[in-house]
C-alpha positions as CSV (number, residue, x, y, z in Angstrom):
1,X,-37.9,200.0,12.2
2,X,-39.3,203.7,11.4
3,X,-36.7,204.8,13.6
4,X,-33.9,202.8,12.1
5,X,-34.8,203.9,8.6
6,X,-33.4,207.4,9.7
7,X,-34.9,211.1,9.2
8,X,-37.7,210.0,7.0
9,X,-39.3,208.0,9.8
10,X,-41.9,205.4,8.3
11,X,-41.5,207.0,5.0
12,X,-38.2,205.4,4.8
13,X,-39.3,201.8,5.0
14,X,-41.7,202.6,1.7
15,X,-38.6,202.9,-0.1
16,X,-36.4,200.2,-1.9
17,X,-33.9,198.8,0.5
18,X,-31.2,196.7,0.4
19,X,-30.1,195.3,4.2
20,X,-26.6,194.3,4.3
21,X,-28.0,192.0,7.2
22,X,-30.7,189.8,8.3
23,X,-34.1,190.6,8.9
24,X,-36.6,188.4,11.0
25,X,-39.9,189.7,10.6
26,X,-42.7,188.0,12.9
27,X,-46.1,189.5,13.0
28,X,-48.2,189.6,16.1
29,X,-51.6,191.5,14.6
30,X,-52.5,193.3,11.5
31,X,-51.2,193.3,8.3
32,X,-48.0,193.9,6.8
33,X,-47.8,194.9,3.2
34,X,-44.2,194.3,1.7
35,X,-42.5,192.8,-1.2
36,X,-39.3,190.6,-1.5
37,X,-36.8,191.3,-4.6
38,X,-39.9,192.3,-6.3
39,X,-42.6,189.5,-5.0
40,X,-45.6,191.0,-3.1
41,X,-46.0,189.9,0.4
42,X,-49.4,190.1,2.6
43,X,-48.4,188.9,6.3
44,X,-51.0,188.5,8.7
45,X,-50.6,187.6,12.4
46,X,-48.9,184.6,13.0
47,X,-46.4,185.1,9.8
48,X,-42.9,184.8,10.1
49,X,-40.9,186.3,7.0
50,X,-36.9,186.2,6.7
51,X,-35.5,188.8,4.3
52,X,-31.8,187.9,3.4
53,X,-28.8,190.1,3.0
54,X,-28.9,191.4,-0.4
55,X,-32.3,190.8,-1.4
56,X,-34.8,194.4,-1.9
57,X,-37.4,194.4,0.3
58,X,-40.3,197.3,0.2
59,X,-42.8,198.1,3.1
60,X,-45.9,199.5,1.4
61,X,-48.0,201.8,3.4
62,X,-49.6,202.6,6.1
63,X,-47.0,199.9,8.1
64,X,-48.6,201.2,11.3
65,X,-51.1,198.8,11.0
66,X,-48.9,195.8,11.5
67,X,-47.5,194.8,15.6
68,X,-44.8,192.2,15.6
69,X,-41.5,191.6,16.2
70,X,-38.0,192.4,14.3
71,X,-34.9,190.4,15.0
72,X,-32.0,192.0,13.1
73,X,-28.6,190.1,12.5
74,X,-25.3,189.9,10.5
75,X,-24.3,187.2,8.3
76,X,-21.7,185.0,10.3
77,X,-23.8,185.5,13.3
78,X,-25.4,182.3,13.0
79,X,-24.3,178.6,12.6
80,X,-24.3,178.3,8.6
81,X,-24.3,175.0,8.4
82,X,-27.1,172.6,6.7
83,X,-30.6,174.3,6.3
84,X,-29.5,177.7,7.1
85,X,-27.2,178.0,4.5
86,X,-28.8,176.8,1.9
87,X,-31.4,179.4,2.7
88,X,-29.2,181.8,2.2
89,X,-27.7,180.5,-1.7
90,X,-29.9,182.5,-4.1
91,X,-33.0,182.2,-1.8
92,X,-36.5,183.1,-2.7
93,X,-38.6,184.8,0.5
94,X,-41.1,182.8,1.4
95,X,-43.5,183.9,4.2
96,X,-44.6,181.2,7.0
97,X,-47.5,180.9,9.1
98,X,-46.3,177.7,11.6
99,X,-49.0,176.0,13.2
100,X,-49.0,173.4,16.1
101,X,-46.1,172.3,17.6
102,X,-44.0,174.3,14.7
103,X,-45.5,177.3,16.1
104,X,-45.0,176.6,19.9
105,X,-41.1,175.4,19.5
106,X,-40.5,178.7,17.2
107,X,-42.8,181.2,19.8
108,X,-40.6,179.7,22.6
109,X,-37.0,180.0,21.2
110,X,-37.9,183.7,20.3
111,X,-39.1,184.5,23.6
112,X,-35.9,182.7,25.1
113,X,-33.7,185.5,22.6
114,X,-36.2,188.3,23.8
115,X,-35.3,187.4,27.3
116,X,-32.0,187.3,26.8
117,X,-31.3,190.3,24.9
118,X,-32.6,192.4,27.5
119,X,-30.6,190.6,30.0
120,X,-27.1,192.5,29.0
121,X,-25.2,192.4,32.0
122,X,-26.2,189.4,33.6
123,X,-23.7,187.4,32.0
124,X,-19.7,188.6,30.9
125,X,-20.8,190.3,27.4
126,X,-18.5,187.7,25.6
127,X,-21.0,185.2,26.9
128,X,-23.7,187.0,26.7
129,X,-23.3,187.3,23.0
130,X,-23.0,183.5,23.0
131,X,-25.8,182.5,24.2
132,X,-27.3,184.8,21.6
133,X,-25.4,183.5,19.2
134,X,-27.2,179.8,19.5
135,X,-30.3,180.9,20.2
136,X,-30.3,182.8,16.9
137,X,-29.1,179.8,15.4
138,X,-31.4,177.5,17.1
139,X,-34.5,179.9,16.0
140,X,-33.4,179.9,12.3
141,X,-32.7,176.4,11.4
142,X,-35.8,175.4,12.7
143,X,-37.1,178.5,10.5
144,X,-35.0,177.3,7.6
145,X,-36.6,174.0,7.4
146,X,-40.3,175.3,7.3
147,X,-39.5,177.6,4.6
148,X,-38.1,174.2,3.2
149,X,-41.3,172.5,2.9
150,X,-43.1,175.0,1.3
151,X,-40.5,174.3,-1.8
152,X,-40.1,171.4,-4.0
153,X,-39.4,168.2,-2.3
154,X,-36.1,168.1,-0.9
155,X,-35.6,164.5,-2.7
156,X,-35.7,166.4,-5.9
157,X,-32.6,168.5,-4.9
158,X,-29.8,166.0,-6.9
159,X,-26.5,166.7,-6.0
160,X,-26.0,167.9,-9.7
161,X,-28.2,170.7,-9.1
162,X,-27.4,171.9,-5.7
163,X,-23.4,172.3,-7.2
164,X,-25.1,174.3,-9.9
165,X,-27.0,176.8,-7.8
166,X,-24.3,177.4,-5.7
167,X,-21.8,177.6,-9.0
168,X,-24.2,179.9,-10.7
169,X,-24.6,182.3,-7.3
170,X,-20.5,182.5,-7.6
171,X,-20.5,182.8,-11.4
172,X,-23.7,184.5,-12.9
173,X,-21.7,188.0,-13.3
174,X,-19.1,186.4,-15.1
175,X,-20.9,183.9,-17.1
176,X,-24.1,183.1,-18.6
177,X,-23.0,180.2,-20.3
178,X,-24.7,177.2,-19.1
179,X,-22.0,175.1,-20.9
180,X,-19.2,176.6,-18.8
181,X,-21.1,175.5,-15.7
182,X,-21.3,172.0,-16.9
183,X,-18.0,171.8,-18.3
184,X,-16.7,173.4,-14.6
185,X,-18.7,170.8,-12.9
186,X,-18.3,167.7,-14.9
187,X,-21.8,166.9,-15.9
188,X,-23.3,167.3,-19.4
189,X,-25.8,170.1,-20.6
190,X,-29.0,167.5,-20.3
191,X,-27.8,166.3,-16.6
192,X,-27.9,169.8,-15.6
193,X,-31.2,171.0,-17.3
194,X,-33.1,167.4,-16.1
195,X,-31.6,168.4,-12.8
196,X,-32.3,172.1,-13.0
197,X,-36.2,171.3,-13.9
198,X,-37.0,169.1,-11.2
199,X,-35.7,170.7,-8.5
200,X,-36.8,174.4,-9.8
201,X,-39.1,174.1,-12.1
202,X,-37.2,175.6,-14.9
203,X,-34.3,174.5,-17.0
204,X,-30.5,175.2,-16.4
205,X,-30.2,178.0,-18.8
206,X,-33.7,180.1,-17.6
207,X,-32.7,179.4,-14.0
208,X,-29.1,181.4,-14.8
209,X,-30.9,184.0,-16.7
210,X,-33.7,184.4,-13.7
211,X,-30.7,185.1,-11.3
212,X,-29.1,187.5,-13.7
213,X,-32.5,189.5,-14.0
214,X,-32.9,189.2,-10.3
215,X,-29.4,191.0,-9.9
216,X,-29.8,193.6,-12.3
217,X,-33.5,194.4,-10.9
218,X,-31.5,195.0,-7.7
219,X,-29.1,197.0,-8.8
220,X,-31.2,199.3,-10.8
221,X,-33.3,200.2,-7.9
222,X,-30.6,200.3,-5.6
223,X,-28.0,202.0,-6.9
224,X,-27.7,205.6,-9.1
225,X,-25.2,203.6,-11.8
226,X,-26.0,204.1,-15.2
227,X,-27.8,200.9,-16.8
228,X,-24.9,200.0,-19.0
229,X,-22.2,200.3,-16.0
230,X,-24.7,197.9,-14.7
231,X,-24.7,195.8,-17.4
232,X,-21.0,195.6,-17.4
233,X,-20.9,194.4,-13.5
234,X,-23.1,191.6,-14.7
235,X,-21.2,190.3,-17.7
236,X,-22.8,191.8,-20.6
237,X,-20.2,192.9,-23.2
238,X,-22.6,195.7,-24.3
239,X,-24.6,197.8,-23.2
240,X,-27.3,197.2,-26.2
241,X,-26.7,193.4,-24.8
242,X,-27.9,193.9,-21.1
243,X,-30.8,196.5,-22.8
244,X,-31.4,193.6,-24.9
245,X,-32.2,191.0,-22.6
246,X,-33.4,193.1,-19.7
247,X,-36.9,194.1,-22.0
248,X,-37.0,190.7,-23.8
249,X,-37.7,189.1,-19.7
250,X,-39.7,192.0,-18.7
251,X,-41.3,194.3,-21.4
252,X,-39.0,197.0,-20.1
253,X,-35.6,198.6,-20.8
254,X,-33.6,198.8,-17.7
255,X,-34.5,202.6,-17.3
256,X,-37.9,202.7,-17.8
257,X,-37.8,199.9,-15.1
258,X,-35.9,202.1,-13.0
259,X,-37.8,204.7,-13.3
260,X,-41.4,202.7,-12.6
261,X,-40.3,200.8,-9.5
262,X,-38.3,203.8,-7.8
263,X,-40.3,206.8,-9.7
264,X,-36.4,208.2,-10.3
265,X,-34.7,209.3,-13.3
266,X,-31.7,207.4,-14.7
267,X,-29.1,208.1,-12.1
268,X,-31.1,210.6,-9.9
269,X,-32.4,207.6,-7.7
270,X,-30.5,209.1,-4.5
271,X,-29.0,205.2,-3.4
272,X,-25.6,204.4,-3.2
273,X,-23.1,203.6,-6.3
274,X,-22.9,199.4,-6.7
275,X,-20.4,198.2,-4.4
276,X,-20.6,194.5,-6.1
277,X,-22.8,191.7,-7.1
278,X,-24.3,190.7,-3.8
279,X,-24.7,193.8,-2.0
280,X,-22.1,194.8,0.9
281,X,-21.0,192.3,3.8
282,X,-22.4,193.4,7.7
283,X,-19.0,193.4,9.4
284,X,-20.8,193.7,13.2
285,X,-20.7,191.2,15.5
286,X,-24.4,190.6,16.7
287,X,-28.2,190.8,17.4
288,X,-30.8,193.8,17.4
């Protein structure tokens, strides 16, 4: 991954990124030191930790100390049906540390994709890629439901709130309204918010604000955009708005955030102008 991260070497991976791909993240010994749109992570052996597109992830130093393995892949690459794409609707990383027979059927499937990826040429690369293809899948379905457990119970997940995340992924730049959700939808504002707390453990209204923070806090160490063109992107009329609520969730105004997570100056932060909401698509076709 030092490699990948370009002239800075393993200097590069202690910097705010923002994959426009998968990344599988299973370690074999030591420690790995990270954090997931602004969670801390501690991985020891035997962790397995799946970093969406879109989401910041941060190695902290030294990384050398953790051995593992990295699997790498674009969004469409995998089957997205059932667990694996609701994993991927405003998800929150979770590391897991399988055990048992979890831990044997997840070891063996990656070893299968190991094998297989460095048999290129044994197989017509169209086919090659297909077998890759469903091993991937195979690998992160049974992934997606682990990560599953370690949530609220799945029976708590009403159908009232899982059209509401996945409206309020689609929508949360362009509304933050919980009453156009639930007029949109068809449910009232107390359907939505009993939903909303049982499955999340927050109502309707701070869940839409959480994924609104969550976006800006991306795009503010992501991007060198000025906090109000920021603002704008997100649906804030003002920019004294998105100041507004940016310090009343965190304590901070958007620069001085900024300037704390990435140690860089309003606009000087060296990343890329926003693109978007979500982050760029991966247009490639396969595994790494």
């Amino acid at each position: 991954m030092a490699e990948r991260a370009g002239g800075d070497g393993a200097a590069g991976l202690h910097r705010p990124r923002r994959p426009a791909f998968h990344e599988l993240l299973v370690v074999r010994s030591g420690r790995l030191h990270c954090s997931v749109d602004f969670r801390d992570c501690d991985a020891g052996p035997g962790t397995w930790l799946w970093v969406r597109p879109g989401q910041v992830v941060r190695f902290h130093a030294p990384t050398e100390q953790a051995q593992g393995t990295v699997v790498l892949f674009p969004t469409g690459f995998v089957n997205t049906r059932g667990a694996v794409a609701a994993g991927n609707r405003n998800p929150v990383c979770r590391p897991v540390t399988p055990a048992g027979t979890d831990r044997s059927q997840l070891e063996c499937l990656l070893e299968a994709l190991e094998q297989e990826y460095r048999r290129l040429g044994d197989l017509p690369l169209d086919d090659h890629i297909e077998v890759m293809r469903h091993l991937t899948s195979a690998l992160m379905v049974r992934l997606a439901h682990l990560e599953e457990e370690t949530q609220h119970s799945p029976t708590a997940r009403s159908e009232a709130f899982l059209r509401f995340r996945d409206a309020v992924e689609e929508g949360f730049a362009h509304t933050h309204r919980v009453e156009d959700y639930a007029r949109r939808l068809g449910y009232s504002l107390r359907t939505l918010t009993r939903a909303t707390r049982e499955a999340a453990g927050v109502g309707a209204k701070r869940f839409l604000d959480d994924r609104v923070l969550l976006e800006a806090k991306r795009m503010l160490v992501h991007t060198t955009a000025p906090s109000a063109e920021i603002g704008a992107l997100l649906g804030f009329p003002e920019a004294t708005a998105f100041s507004a609520f940016f310090r009343r969730r965190t304590g901070l105004s958007p620069s001085a955030f900024r300037r704390e997570t990435t140690g860089a100056e309003e606009g000087t932060s060296g990343a890329p102008r926003p693109r978007g909401t979500t982050g760029p698509a991966c247009g490639a076709d396969g595994v790494a």
